[in-house]
KEKE-3310 file (N, C-alpha, C; in steps of 0.2 Angstrom, whole numbers, plus 5000, padded with zeros to 4 digits):
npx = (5092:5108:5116:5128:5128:5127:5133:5143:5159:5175:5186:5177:5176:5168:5165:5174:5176:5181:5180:5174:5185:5196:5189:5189:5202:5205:5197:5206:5219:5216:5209:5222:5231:5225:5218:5221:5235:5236:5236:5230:5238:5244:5232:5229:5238:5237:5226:5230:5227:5226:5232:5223:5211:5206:5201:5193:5181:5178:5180:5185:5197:5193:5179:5179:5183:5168:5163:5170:5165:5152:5151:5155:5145:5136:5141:5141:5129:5110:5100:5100:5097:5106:5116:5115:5127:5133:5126:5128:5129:5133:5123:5112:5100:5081:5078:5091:5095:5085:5089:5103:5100:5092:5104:5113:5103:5103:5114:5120:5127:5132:5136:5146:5152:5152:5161:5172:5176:5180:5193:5201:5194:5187:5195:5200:5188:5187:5195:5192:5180:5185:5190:5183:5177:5184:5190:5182:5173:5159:5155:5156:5146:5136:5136:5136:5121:5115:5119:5111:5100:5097:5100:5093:5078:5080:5079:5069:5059:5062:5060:5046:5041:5046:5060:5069:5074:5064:5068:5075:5077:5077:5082:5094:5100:5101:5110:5122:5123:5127:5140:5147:5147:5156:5166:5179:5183:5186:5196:5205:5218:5225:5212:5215:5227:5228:5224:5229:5231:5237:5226:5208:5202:5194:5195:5198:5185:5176:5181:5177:5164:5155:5157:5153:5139:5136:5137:5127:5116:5115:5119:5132:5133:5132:5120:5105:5110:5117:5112:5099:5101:5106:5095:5084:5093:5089:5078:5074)
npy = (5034:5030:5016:5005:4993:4997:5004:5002:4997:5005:4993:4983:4965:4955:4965:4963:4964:4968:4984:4988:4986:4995:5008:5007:5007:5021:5028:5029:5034:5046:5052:5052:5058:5068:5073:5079:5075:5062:5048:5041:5028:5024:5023:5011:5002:5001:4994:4984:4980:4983:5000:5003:4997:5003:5015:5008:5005:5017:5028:5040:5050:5059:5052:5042:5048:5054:5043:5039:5050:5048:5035:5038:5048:5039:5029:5038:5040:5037:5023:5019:5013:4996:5003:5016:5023:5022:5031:5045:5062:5057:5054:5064:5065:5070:5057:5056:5065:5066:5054:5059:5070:5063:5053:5064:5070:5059:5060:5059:5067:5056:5045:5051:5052:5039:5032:5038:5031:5020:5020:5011:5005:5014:5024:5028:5032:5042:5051:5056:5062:5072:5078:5082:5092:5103:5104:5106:5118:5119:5104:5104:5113:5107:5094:5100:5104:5094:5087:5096:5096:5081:5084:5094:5089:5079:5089:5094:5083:5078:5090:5090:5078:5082:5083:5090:5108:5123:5132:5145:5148:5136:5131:5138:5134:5120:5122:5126:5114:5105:5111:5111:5096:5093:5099:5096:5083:5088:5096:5088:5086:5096:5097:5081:5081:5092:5088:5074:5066:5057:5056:5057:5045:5027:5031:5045:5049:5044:5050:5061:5062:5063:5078:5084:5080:5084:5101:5101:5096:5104:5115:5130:5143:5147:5154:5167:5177:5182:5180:5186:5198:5202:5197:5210:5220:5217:5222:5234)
npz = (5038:5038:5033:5034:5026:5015:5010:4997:4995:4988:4984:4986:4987:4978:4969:4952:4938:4923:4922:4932:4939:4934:4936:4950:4952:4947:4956:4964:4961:4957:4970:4977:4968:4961:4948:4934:4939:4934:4921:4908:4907:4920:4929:4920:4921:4936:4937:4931:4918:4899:4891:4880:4885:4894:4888:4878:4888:4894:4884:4887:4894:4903:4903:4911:4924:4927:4927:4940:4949:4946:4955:4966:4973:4972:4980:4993:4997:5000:4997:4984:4969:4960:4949:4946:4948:4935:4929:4933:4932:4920:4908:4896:4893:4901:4909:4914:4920:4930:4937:4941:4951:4960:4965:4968:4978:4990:4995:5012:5025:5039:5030:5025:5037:5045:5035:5038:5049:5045:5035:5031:5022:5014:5012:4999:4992:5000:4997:4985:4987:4995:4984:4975:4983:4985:4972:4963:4959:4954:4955:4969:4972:4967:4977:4990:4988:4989:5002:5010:5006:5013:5023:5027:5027:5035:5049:5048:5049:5062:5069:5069:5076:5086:5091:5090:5098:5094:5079:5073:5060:5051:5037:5037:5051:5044:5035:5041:5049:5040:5033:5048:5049:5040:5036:5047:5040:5027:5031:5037:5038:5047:5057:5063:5068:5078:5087:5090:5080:5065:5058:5055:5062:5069:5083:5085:5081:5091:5102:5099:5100:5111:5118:5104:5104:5118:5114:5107:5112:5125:5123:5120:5128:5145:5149:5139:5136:5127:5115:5119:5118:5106:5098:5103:5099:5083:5086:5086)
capx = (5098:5114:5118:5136:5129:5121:5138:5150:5167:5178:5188:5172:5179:5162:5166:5179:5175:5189:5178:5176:5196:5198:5185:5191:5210:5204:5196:5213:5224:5212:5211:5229:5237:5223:5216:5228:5241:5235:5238:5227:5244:5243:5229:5229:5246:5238:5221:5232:5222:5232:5225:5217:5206:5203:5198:5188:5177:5177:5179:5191:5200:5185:5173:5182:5184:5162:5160:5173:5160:5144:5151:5158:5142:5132:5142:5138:5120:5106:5093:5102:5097:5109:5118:5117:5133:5134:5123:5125:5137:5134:5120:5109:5092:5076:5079:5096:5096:5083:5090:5109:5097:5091:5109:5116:5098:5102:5122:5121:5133:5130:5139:5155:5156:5153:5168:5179:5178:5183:5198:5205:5193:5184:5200:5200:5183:5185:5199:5192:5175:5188:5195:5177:5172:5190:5194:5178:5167:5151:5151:5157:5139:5129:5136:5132:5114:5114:5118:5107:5094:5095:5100:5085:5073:5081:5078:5061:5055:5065:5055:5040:5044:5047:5066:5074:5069:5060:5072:5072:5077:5078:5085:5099:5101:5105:5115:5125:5125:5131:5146:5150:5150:5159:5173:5183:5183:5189:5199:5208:5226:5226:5210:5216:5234:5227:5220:5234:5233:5239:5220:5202:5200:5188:5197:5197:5179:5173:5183:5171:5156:5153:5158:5148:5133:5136:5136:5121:5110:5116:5122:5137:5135:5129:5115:5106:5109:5119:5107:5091:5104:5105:5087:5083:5094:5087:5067:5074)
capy = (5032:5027:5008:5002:4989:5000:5008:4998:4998:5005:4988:4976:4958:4955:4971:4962:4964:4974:4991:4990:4987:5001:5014:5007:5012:5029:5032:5027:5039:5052:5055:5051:5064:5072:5070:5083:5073:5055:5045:5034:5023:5024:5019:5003:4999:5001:4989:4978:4981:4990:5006:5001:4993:5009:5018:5006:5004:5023:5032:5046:5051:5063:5049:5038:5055:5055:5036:5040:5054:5044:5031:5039:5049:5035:5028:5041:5042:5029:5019:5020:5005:4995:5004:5021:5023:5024:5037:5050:5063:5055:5057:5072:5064:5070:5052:5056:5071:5067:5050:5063:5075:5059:5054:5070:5072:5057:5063:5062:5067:5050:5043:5051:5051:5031:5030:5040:5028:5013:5023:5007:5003:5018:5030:5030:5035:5048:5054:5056:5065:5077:5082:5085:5095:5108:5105:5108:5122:5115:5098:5106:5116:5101:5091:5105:5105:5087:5086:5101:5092:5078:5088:5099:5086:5076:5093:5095:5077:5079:5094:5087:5074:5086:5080:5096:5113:5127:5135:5153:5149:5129:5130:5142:5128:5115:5124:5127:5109:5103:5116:5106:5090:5092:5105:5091:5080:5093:5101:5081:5085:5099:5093:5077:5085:5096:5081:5071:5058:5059:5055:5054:5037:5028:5034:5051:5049:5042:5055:5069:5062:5066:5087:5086:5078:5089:5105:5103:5094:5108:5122:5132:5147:5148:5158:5164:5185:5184:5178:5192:5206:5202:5199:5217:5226:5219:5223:5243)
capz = (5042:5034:5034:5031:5021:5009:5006:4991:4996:4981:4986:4986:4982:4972:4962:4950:4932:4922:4920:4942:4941:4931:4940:4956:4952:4946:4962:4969:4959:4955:4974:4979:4967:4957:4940:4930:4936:4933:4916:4907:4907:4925:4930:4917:4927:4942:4937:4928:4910:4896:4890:4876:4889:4899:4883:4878:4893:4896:4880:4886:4904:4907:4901:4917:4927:4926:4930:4945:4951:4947:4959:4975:4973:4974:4987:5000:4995:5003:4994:4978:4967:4957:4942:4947:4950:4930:4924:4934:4930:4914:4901:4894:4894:4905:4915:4916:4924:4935:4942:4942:4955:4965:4967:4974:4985:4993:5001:5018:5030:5041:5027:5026:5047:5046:5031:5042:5054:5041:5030:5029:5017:5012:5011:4991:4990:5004:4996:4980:4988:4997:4979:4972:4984:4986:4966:4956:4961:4953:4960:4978:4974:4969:4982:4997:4990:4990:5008:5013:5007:5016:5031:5030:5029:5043:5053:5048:5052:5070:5072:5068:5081:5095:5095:5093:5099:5089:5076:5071:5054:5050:5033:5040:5054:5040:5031:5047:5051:5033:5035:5053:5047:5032:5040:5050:5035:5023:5034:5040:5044:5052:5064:5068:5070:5084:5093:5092:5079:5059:5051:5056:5062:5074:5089:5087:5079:5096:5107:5098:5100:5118:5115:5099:5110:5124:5111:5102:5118:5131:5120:5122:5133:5151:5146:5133:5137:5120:5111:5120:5116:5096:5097:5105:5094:5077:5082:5085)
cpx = (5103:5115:5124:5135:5126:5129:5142:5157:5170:5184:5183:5175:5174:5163:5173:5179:5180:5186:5178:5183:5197:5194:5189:5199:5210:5202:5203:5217:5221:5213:5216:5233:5233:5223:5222:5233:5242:5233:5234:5232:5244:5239:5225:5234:5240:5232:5223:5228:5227:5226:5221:5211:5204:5198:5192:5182:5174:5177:5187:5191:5195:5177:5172:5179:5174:5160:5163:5167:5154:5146:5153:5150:5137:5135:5140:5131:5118:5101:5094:5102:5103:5111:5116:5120:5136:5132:5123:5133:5136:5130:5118:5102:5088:5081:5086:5098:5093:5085:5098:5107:5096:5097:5111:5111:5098:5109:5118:5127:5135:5136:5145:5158:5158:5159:5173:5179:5181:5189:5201:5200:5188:5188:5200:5195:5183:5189:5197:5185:5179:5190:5189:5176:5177:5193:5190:5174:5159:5151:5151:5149:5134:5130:5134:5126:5111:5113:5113:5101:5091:5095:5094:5077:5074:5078:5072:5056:5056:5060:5048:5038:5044:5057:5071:5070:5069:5067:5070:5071:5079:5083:5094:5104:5104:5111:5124:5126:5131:5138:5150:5151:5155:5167:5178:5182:5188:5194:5207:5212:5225:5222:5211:5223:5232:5224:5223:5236:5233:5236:5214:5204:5194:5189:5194:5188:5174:5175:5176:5167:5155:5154:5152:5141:5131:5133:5130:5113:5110:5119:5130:5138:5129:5122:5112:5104:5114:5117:5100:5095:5104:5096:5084:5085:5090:5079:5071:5077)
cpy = (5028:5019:5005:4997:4990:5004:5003:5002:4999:4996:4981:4971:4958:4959:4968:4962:4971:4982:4992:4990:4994:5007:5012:5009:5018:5031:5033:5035:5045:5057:5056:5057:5070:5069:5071:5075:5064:5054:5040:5029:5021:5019:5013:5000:4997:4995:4984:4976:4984:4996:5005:5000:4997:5013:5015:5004:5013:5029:5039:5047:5054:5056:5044:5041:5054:5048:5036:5044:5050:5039:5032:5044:5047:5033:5031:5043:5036:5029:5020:5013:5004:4999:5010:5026:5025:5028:5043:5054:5064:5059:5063:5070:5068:5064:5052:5060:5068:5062:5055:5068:5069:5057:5058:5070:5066:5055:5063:5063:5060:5046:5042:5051:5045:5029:5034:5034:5021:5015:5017:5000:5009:5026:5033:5034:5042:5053:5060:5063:5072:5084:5086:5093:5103:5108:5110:5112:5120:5110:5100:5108:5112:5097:5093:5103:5096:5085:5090:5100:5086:5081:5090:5094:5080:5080:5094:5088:5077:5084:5093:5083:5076:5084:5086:5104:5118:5132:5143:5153:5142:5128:5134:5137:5123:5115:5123:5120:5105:5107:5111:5100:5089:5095:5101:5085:5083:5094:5095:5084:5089:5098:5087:5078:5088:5092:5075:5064:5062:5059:5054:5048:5038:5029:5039:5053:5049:5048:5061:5071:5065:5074:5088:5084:5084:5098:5107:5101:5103:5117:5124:5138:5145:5149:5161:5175:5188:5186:5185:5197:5206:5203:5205:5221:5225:5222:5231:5246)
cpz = (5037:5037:5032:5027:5014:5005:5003:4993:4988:4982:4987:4984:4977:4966:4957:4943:4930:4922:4928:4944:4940:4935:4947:4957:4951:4950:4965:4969:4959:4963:4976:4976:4962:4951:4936:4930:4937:4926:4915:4910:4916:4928:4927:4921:4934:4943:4934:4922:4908:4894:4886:4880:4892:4894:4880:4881:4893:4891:4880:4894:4907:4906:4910:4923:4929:4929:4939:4949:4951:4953:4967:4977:4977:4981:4994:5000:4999:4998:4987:4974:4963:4952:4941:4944:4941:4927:4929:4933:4921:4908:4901:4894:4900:4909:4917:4922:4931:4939:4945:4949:4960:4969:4972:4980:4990:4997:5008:5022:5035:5038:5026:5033:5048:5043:5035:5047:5051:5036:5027:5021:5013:5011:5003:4989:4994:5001:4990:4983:4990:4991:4975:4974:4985:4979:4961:4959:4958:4956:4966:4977:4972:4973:4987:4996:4991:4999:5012:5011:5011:5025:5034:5031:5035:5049:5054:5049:5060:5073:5072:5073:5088:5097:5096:5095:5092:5086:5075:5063:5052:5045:5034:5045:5051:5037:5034:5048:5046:5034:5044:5051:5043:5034:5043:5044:5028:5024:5039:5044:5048:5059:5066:5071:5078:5088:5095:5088:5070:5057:5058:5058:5068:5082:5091:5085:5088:5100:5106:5099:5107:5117:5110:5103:5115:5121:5110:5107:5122:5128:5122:5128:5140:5152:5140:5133:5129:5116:5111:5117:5108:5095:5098:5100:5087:5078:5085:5081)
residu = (UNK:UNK:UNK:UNK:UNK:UNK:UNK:UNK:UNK:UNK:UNK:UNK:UNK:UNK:UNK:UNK:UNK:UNK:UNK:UNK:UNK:UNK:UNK:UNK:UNK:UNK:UNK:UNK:UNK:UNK:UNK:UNK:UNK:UNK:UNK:UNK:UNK:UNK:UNK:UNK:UNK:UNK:UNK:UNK:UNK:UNK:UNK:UNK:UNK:UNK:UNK:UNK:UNK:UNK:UNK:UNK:UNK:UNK:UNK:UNK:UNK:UNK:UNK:UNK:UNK:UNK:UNK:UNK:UNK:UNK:UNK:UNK:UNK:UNK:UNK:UNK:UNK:UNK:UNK:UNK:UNK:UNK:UNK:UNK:UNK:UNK:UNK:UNK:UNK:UNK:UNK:UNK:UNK:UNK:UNK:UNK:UNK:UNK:UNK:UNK:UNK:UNK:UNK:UNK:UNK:UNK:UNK:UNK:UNK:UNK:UNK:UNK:UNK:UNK:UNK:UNK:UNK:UNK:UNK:UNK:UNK:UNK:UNK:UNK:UNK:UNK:UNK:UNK:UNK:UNK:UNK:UNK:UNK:UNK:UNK:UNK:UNK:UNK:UNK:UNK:UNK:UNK:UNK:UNK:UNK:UNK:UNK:UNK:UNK:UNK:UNK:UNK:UNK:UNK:UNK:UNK:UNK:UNK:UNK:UNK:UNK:UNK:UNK:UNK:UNK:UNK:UNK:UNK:UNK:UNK:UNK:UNK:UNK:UNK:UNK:UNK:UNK:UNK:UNK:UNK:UNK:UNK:UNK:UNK:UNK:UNK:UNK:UNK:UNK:UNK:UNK:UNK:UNK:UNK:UNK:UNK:UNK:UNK:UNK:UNK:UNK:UNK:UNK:UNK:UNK:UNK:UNK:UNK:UNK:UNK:UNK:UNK:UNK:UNK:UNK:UNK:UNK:UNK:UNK:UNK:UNK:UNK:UNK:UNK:UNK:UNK:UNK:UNK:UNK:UNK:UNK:UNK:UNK:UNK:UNK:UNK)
# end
């Protein structure tokens, strides 16, 4: 289960040492207008370092670019030990890899519902998560298997549990689930637009729960003569 105190705000007061300044203005710009078209120069302006001091913390914009990624990562992940946040993304080692696999396997969705409901301090990250996952086609496809890992074994403890009823296809279910959660976050303006407010926040958050509740407790059709009719045709 996700814990807000497990999540590092890109804004921590504690987090203050110049290489945190610097990743922490990188998440800023980075989300805000995209990589391309953000500037070493920039974002040493924006953390109050000159570049020299970017470059030499991070080596080059992609080296930054990498540290930025290992940290929003981490952020939406659970039970991430300290210093993470720096290797993943990162190196080429065996241990590298495998802590870079830990990481993504511990995305859940939980995570980014909770930081929509705090933008005011978690916007940069969410921002920055958004760009990952509609700019880069590889990390969008390590982060999905990220979350559909943790999905799928949510789903398979719950059923183990007796909490949800008998799936026809679990992993299919997940999949489906990850694609829901993620779809109103991706997809911001226009869904909170159609509902009446400029962004996610924890109004409209609140409004959805009862529907989404109602949805997935009680289903959505009356019956289930849909459902026997597709089953019927596939066994002839």
């Amino acid at each position: 289960m996700f814990n807000n105190r497990n999540m590092r705000s890109v804004n921590e007061s504690r987090d203050l040492t110049a290489r945190a300044r610097i990743r922490n203005a990188a998440v800023g710009l980075f989300g805000r207008q995209g990589i391309a078209a953000t500037s070493v120069r920039a974002i040493a302006e924006e953390s109050g370092v000159s570049p020299g001091l970017v470059i030499h913390h991070f080596g080059t914009k992609d080296g930054l670019r990498k540290a930025c990624d290992a940290y929003v990562i981490e952020l939406f992940g659970t039970g991430m030990t300290e210093g993470v946040g720096d290797s993943v993304s990162g190196g080429g080692d065996t241990n590298d890899e495998g802590r870079n696999r830990a990481a993504f396997e511990s995305l859940t969705i939980e995570a980014v519902q909770s930081a929509l409901a705090e933008t005011d301090t978690y916007g940069p990250a969410l921002d920055y998560l958004r760009r990952m996952l509609t700019e880069d086609p590889s990390m969008a496809e390590q982060i999905f298997d990220g979350f559909m890992t943790t999905t799928l074994e949510g789903l398979q403890a719950q059923s183990v549990a007796g909490m949800i009823r008998p799936q026809e296809d679990l992993e299919a279910t997940a999949a489906l689930l990850v694609v829901f959660g993620l779809a109103p976050f991706v997809l911001e303006a226009p869904f909170a637009k159609v509902l009446g407010r400029e962004h996610i926040d924890g109004e409209l958050l609140r409004r959805i729960t009862l529907p989404t509740l109602e949805m997935f407790t009680h289903g959505l059709y009356a019956d289930d003569s849909i459902l026997k009719a597709l089953r019927d045709g596939e066994e002839k």
